[in-house]
C-alpha positions in Angstrom: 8.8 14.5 -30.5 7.9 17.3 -28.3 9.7 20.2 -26.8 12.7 20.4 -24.4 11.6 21.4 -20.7 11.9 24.7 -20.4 15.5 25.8 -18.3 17.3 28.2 -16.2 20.7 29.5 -17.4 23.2 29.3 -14.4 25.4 33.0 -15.1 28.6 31.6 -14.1 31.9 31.9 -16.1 31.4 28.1 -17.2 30.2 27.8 -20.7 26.9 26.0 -20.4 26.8 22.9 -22.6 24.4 22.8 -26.0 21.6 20.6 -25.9 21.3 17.8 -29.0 18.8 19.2 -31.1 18.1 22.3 -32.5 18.1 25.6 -30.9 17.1 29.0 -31.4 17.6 32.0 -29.8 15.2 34.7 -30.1 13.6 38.3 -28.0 10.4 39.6 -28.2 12.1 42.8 -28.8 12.9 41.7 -32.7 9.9 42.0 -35.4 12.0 39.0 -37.2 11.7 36.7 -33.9 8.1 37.1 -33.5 7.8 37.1 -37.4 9.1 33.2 -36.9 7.2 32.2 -34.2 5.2 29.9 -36.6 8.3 28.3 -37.8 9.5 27.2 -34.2 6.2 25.7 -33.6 6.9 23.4 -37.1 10.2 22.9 -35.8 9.2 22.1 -31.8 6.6 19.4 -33.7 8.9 18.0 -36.0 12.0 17.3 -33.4 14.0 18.4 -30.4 14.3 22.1 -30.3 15.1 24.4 -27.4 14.7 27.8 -27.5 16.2 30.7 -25.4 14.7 33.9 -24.9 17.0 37.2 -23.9 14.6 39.0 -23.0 10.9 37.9 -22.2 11.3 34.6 -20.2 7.6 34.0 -21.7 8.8 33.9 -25.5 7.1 32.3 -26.7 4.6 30.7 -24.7 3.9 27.9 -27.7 7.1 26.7 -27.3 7.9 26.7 -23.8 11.1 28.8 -24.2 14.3 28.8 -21.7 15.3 31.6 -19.6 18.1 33.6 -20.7 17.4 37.1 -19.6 20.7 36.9 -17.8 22.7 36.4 -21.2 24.9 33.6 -20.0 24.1 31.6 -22.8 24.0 33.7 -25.9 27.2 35.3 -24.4 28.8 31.9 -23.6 28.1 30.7 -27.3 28.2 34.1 -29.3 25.1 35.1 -30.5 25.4 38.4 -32.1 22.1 38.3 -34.0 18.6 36.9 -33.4 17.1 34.9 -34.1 19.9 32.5 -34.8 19.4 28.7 -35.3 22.0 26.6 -34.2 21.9 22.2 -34.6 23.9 20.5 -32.1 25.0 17.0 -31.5 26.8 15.2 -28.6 26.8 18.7 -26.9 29.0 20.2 -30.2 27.8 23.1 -32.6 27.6 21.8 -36.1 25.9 24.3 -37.9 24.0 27.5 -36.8 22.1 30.6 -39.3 21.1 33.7 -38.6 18.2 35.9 -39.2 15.6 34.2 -41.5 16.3 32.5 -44.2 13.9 29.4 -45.5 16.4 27.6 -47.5 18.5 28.2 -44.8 17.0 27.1 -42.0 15.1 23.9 -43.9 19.1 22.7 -44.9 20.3 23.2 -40.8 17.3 21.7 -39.8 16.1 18.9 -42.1 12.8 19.9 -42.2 10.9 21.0 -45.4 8.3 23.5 -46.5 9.2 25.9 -43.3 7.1 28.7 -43.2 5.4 27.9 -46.5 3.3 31.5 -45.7 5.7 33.5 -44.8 8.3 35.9 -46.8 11.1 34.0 -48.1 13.9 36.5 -46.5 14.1 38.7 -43.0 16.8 40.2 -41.4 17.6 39.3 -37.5 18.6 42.0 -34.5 21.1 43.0 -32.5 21.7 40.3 -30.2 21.5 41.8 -26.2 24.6 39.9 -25.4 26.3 42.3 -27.6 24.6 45.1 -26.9 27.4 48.0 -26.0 25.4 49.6 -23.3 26.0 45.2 -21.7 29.3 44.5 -23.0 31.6 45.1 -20.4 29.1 44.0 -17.6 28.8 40.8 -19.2 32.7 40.4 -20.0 32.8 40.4 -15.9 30.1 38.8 -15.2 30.9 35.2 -17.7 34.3 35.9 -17.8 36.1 36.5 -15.4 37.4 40.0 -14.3 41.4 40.2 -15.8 41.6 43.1 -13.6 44.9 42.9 -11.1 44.0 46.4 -9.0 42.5 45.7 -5.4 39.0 45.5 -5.0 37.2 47.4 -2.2 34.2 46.0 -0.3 31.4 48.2 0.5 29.6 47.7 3.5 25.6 46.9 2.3 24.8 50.3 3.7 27.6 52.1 2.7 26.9 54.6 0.2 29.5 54.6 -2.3 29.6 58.1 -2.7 30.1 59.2 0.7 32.8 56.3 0.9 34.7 58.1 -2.0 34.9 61.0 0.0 35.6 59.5 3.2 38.6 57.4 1.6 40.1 60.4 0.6 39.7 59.3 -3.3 38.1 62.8 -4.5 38.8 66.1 -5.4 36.2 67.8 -3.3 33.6 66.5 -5.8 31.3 63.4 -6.1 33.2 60.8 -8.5 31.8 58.2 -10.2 32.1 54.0 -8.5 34.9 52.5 -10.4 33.0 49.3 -10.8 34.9 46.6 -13.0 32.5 47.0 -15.7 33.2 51.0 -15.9 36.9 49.9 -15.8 36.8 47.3 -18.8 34.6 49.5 -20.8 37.3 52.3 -20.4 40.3 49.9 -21.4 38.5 48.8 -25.0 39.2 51.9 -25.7 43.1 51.3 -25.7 45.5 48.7 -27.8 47.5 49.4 -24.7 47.9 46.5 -22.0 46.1 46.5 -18.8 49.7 46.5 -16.7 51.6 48.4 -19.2 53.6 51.6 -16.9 52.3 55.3 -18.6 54.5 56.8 -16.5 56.2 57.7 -12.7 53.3 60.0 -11.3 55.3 62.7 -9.0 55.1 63.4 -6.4 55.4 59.4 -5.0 56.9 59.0 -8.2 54.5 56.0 -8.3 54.6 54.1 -11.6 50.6 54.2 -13.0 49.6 51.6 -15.2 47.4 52.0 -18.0 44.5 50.2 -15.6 44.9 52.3 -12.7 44.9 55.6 -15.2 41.6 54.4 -16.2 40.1 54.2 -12.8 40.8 57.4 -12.3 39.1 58.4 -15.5 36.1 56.2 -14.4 35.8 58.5 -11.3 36.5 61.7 -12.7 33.3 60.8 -15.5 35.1 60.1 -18.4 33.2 58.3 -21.2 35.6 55.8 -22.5 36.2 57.1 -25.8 38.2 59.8 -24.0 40.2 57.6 -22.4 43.1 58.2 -25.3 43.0 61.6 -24.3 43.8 61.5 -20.8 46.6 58.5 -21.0 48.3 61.2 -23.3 47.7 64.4 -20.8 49.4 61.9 -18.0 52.3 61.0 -20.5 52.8 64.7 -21.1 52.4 66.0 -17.7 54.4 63.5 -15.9 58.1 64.3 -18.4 60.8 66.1 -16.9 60.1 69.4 -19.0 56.6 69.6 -17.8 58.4 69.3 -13.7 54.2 68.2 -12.4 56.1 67.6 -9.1 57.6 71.6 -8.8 54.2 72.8 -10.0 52.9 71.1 -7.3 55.3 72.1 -5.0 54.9 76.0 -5.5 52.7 78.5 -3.7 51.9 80.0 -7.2 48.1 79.3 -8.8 49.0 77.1 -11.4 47.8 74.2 -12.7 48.3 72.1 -15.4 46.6 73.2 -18.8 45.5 70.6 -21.3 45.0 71.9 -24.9 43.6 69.1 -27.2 44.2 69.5 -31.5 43.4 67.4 -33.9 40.4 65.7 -35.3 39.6 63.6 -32.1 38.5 66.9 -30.8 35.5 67.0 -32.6 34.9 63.6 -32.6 34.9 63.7 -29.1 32.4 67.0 -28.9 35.1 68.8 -27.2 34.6 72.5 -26.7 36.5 75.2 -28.7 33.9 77.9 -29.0 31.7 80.0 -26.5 32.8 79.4 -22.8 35.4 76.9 -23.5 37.1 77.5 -20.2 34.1 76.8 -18.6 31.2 74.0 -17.6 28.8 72.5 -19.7 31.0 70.2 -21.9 31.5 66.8 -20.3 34.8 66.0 -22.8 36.2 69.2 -21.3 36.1 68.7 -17.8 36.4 65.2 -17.5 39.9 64.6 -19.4 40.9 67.3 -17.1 39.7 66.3 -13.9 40.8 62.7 -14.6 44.9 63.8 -15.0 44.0 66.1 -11.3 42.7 62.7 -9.9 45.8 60.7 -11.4 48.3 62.9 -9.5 45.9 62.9 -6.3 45.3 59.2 -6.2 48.2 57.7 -7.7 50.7 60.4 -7.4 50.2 62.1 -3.7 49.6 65.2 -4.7 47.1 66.7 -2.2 46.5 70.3 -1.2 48.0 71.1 2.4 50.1 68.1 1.5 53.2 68.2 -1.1 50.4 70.4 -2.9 51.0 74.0 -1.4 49.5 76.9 -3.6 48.8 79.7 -1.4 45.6 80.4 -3.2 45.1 78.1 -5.9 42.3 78.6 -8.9 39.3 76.8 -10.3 41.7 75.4 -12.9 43.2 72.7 -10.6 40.2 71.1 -10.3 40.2 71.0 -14.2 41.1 73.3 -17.0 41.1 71.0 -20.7 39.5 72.7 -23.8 40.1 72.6 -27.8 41.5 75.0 -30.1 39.7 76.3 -32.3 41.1 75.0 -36.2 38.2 75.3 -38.3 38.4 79.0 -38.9 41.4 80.0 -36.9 43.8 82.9 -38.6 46.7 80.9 -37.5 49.0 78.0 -37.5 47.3 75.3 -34.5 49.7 74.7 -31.3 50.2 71.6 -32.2 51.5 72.1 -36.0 53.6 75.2 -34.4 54.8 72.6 -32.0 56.3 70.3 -34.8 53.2 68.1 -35.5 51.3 67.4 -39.1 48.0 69.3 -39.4 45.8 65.9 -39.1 47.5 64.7 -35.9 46.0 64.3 -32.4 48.0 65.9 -29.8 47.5 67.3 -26.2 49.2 69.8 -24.7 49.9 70.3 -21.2 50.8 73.8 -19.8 51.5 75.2 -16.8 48.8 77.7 -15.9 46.4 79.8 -13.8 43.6 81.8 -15.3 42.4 83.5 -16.9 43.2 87.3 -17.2 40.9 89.2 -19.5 41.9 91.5 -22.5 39.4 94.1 -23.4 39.7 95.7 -26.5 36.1 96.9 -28.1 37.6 99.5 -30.1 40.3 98.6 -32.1 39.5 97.5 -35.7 43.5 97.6 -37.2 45.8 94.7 -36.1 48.2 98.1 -35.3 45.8 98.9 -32.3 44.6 95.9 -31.1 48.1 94.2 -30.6 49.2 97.3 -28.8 45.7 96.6 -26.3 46.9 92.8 -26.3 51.0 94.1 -25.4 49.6 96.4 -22.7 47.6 93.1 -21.1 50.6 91.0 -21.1 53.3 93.2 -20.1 51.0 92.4 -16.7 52.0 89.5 -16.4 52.8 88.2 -13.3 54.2 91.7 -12.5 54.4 94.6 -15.0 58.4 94.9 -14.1 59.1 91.6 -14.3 60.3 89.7 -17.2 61.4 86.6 -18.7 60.7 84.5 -15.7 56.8 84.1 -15.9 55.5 82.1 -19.1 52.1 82.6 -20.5 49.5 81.7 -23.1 47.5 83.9 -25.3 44.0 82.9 -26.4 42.8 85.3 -29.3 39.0 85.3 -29.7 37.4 84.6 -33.2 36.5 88.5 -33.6 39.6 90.0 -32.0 41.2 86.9 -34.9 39.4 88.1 -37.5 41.0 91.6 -37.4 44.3 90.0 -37.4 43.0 88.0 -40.3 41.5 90.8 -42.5 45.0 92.3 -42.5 46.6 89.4 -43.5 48.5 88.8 -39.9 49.7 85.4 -39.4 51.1 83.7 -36.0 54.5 84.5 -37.2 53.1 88.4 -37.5 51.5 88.1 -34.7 54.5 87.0 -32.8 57.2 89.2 -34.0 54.6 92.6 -33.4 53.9 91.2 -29.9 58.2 90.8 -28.9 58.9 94.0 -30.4 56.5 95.8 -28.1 57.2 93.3 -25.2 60.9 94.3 -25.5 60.7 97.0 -22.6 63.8 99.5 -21.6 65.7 98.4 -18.7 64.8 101.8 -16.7 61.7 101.4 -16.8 61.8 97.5 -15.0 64.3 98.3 -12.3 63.6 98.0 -8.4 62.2 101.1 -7.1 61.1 102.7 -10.4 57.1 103.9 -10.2 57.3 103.8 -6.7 57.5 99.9 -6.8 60.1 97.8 -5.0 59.6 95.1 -7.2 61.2 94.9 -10.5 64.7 93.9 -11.6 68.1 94.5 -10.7 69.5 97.3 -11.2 71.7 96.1 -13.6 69.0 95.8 -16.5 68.7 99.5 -16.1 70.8 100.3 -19.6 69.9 98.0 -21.3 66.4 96.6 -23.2 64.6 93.3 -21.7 62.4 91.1 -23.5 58.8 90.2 -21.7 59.0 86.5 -21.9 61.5 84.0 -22.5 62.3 82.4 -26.4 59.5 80.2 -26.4 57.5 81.6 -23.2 54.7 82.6 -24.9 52.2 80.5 -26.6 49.8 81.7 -29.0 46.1 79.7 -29.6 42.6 80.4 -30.8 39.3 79.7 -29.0 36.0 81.3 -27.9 32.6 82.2 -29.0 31.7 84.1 -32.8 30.4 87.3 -30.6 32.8 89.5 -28.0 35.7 91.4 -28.4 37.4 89.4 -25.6 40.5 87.9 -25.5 42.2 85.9 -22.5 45.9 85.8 -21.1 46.5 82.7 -18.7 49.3 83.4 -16.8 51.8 80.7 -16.9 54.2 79.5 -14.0 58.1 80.2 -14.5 59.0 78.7 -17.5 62.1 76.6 -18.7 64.9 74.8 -16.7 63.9 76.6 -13.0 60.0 75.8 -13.8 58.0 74.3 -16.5 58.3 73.8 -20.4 55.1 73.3 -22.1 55.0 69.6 -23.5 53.1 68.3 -26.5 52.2 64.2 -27.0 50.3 63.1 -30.0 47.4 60.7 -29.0 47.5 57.3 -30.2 45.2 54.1 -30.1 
C-alpha cells in the first residue's frame, strides 16, 4: 500500500478527524524526526501512514507529508512531542508513542525489524503546538476565544497605535494592542476566573473584573508573570483606607506608590538597587503603569477630569519598585506591616517624589539621623505637622552606618520621633516670618512631625552614594490616605 495524499489542515475550532492508518507527526526542526526519516519510508511501504509536518510543508519529501504549519492538527489532537506515532481506526486514536523507540513503534505499528540500522533509543522535541511563545495564539485561534469583553474593529489602515491614543485608552504613552492572545496569555497567569470582580475602581466606582484588569496590564506592557502583581496593587489601591478616589480628587502631587516584598520580587527581576525609582526595569514600570491605566480606563480617573492635581509628578504615570531584603539593616515593610518574612505583598502608598537627603559626612548613626530629621521636618511644610504622611528610603551606605552601630528600624524610629517632636513656638502662624504654620494654640505645647503610623521606613538604592530619599506622602489617615498592604496570591 502506498502513501496517503498529501493534505491541507483547515485551522478552524473543529477537531479535524484521524485518518485509519498510522500517523506521525514530525518537523524538520528536530534531529530525532529527521533521524527517522528511514523508518517512515518502511512504514509508508508497509501500510497506510500519513504524516504531518509543523513546520516544513516539504518534510519529508519521500513521504509526501501533510501540511500542518498552521498547528490545527497537532493542537486539535495534543501533540506535545515529536515525532509521535499515533494508529487510528474508524477515525478513533488507539494507541500513539513518542520520540523513538523501536520496540515501541514495531508493537503500535505491527511492523518488524524498524530501523534495523539505527540506534535503538532517541528522544523527541518540543512539539510547536506547545510551544509557549504559540500557546495562547493557538488557544484563540482552535478554540474559541472565552473572552466576554467587547472587541474593537480596526479599520485595515488604522494603525493601532494611533487608535489607542485617539480612543482616549492611554496615558500619554504608546500602549501595547490588547489582542486576545496577549489577553489569554496574561490570565494563565491567575487561578482566578476570567469574570471574577477585583474590585469597585473609583472614581465610576466601576466593578473591574479580573479580564478587564488584565487588558490593561496588556497595554501598559506587562509580561504575564506580573500579572499577580498588579491584581494585588488594584486590590490594595482600590480599599477604603487607601481613598484612590480623594487622591485623585486633590490638587496635591500624589500618586499612588507600589512597594513590592517578597520572593516574587526577584523572581520577577524587579528593581531594588541603583535607580530603582527610575527607567530601565520593565517589572518596575509596567505593574505601575498598569494600576494608572486601571483607574484611567476602567475607573474614570483622567487629568482635567475627576483627576485635578495642580502639578502632578512623573510618579502618576508610574512609580512601582522593590525593597531591598537581601542586605537591608532592617525589618521589610511588609513583615513590619504584619506579614511572614517569605510572603509576597505590595504596598500601595500615597506619594509624590522624591525629595533628596544629602548627608556625605556623617559616619555615626547620632549625626546622620539628625541630617535625615532636618530633611523631614520639610515635609510638606517645615511648620506643619501631623497632617502630611511620608516614606523614608535609607540607601545601602547611609543603612550600613545605622547597621555598624547596631540600629534597628525600631532604633531608627524611636531617634527619628524624638527629634521630629518639635516645640509648639516654633510651628505657630507668623513665627520666622511665615504665615503658615499652626494655630496658635500649639504654641505651649510640643507636636509630633507625623502622625502614629505616618511614617514609613524602607530600604533601596544602589551600593555607592550617600543619598537617601523622602517621598512626600499625601495627608494621611481618616481625612486622606492610609498606606494598605495585600499579599500576592496565585
Amino acid at each position: 500500500m502506498g502513501n496517503s495524499a498529501g493534505a491541507t489542515v483547515d485551522a478552524s475550532t473543529e477537531r479535524p478527524s484521524l485518518p485509519d492508518g498510522l500517523i506521525a507527526v514530525v518537523k524538520r526542526d528536530c534531529p530525532t524526526c529527521e533521524f527517522v526519516v528511514p523508518v517512515l519510508e518502511q512504514l509508508a511501504k508497509a501500510g497506510p501512514l500519513t504524516v504531518f509536518t509543523q513546520d516544513d510543508p516539504t518534510f519529508p519529501e519521500s513521504v509526501s507529508p501533510s501540511d500542518d504549519t498552521r498547528l490545527a492538527f497537532s493542537w486539535h489532537h495534543d501533540i506535545e512531542t515529536v515525532p509521535t506515532l499515533i494508529r487510528a481506526r474508524n477515525g478513533e486514536e488507539e494507541d500513539r508513542t513518542v520520540g523513538w523507540s523501536r520496540p515501541h513503534w514495531e508493537k503500535l505499528s505491527g511492523v518488524a525489524d524498524l530501523g534495523s540500522d539505527l540506534p535503538e533509543f532517541r528522544p523527541g522535541c518540543g512539539s510547536l503546538s506547545v510551544d509557549p511563545a504559540l500557546a495562547s495564539e493557538l488557544a484563540v485561534r482552535f478554540g474559541g476565544s472565552t473572552l466576554q469583553s467587547r472587541r474593537v474593529e480596526l479599520a485595515r489602515l488604522e494603525d493601532p497605535f494611533e487608535a489607542a491614543f485617539d480612543r482616549g485608552w492611554t496615558d500619554g504613552l504608546p500602549v501595547v494592542p490588547p489582542t486576545e492572545a496577549r489577553v489569554m496569555a496574561m490570565l494563565e497567569e491567575t487561578s482566578r476566573a476570567a469574570d471574577d470582580v477585583v474590585a469597585e475602581i473609583p472614581p465610576d466606582l466601576h466593578p473591574a473584573t479580573v479580564e478587564q484588569i488584565a487588558i490593561n496590564a496588556v497595554m501598559a506592557g506587562c509580561k504575564p508573570e506580573y500579572f499577580q502583581v498588579v491584581l494585588a496593587a488594584v486590590e490594595a489601591a482600590c480599599t477604603h483606607e487607601f481613598n484612590m478616589h480623594g487622591l485623585l480628587a486633590t490638587t496635591f502631587f500624589s500618586g499612588p506608590v507600589l512597594v513590592v516584598n517578597g520572593p516574587i520580587a526577584k523572581r520577577l527581576g524587579m528593581n531594588s538597587g541603583g535607580n530603582a525609582f527610575g527607567q530601565g526595569n520593565r517589572a518596575n514600570l509596567t505593574i505601575g503603569r498598569a494600576l494608572q491605566l486601571v483607574v484611567r480606563n476602567l475607573g474614570g480617573g483622567r487629568p482635567g477630569e475627576v483627576d485635578m492635581a495642580m502639578l502632578g509628578s512623573p510618579g502618576k504615570l508610574s512609580f512601582c519598585f522593590a525593597e531591598r531584603e537581601h542586605d537591608s539593616p532592617f525589618s521589610s515593610l511588609a513583615a513590619e506591616r504584619g506579614f511572614g518574612p517569605y510572603a509576597d505583598t505590595v504596598t500601595v502608598f500615597a506619594g509624590s517624589g522624591p525629595t533628596a537627603i544629602i548627608d556625605q559626612i556623617s559616619r555615626t548613626p547620632e549625626s546622620l539621623v539628625r541630617s535625615v530629621a532636618a530633611c523631614l521636618r520639610s515635609t510638606g511644610h517645615p511648620k506643619l505637622a501631623m497632617g502630611f504622611d511620608a516614606m523614608l528610603v535609607v540607601s545601602p551606605e547611609h543603612g550600613r552606618i545605622f547597621a555598624q552601630s547596631g540600629w534597628d528600624k525600631d532604633r531608627l524610629r524611636s531617634e527619628l520621633e524624638s527629634l521630629l517632636t518639635i516645640p509648639g513656638a516654633e510651628m505657630v502662624r507668623g513665627v520666622d516670618g511665615m504665615e503658615e504654620g499652626l494655630p496658635e494654640a500649639f504654641a505651649d505645647g510640643t507636636v509630633p512631625k507625623f502622625r502614629p503610623g505616618g511614617l514609613q521606613i524602607v530600604h533601596a538604592g544602589g551600593d555607592a552614594g550617600l543619598f537617601s530619599a523622602i517621598l512626600d506622602g499625601w495627608v494621611g489617615g481618616n481625612m486622606g490616605s492610609e498606606p494598605v498592604t495585600v499579599e500576592i496570591r496565585p
